[in-house]
C-alpha positions as semicolon CSV with decimal commas, in nm:
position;residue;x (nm);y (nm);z (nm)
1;X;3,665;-0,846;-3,263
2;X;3,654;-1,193;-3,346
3;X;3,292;-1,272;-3,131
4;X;3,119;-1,031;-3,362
5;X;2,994;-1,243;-3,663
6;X;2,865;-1,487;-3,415
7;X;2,695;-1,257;-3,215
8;X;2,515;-1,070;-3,525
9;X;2,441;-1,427;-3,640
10;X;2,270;-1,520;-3,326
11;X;2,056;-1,185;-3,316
12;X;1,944;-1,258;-3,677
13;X;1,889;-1,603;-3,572
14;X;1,619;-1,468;-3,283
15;X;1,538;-1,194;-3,478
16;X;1,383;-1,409;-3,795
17;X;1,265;-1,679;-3,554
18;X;1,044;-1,451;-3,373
19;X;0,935;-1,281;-3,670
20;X;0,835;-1,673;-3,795
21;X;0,647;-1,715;-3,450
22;X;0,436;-1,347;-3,493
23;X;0,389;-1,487;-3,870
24;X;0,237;-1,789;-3,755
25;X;-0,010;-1,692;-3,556
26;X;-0,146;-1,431;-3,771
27;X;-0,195;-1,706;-4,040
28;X;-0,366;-1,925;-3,789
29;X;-0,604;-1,630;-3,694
30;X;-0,649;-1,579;-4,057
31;X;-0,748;-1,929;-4,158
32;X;-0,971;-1,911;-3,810
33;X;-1,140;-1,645;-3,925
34;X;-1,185;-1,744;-4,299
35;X;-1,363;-2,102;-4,183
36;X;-1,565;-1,916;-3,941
37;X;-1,698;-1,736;-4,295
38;X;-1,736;-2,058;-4,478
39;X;-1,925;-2,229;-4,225
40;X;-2,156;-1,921;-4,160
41;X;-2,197;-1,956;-4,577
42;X;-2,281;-2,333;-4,516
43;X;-2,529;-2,238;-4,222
44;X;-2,687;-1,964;-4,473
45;X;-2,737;-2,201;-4,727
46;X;-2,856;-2,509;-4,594
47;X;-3,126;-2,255;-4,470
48;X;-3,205;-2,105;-4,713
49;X;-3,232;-2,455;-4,906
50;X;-3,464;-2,579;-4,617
51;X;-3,730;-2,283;-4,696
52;X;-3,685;-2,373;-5,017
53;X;-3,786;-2,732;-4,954
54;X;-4,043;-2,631;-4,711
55;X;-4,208;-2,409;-4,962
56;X;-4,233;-2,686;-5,263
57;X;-4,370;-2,942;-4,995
58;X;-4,692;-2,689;-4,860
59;X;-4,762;-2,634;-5,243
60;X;-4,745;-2,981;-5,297
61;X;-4,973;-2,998;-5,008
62;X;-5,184;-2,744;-5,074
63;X;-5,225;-2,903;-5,471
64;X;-5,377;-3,239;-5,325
65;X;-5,794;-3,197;-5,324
């Protein structure tokens, strides 16, 4: 059969070229998902820094006579 090897070729051709295309998007989902989680940790933080700020300014406040 002299189609054979070109015909396995092709199918391991698809084969690892839809397995790249799966691959991809699971890695874009991934990265999605971790800078949804670092810009929740930004959120949380500039937050928490504001109350922080907030709270030295009203004892600052509270200081003057």
């Amino acid at each position: 059969m002299p189609w054979a090897p070109s015909v396995l070729v092709w199918r391991l051709y698809w084969f690892l070229h839809r397995e790249a295309e799966e691959e991809r998007g699971s890695v874009a989902s991934e990265y999605g998902f971790l800078l949804a989680l670092i810009a929740l940790a930004i959120v949380a933080a500039a937050v928490l820094f504001g109350v922080a700020v907030s709270n030295l300014f009203d004892q600052g406040r509270s200081g003057i006579p």
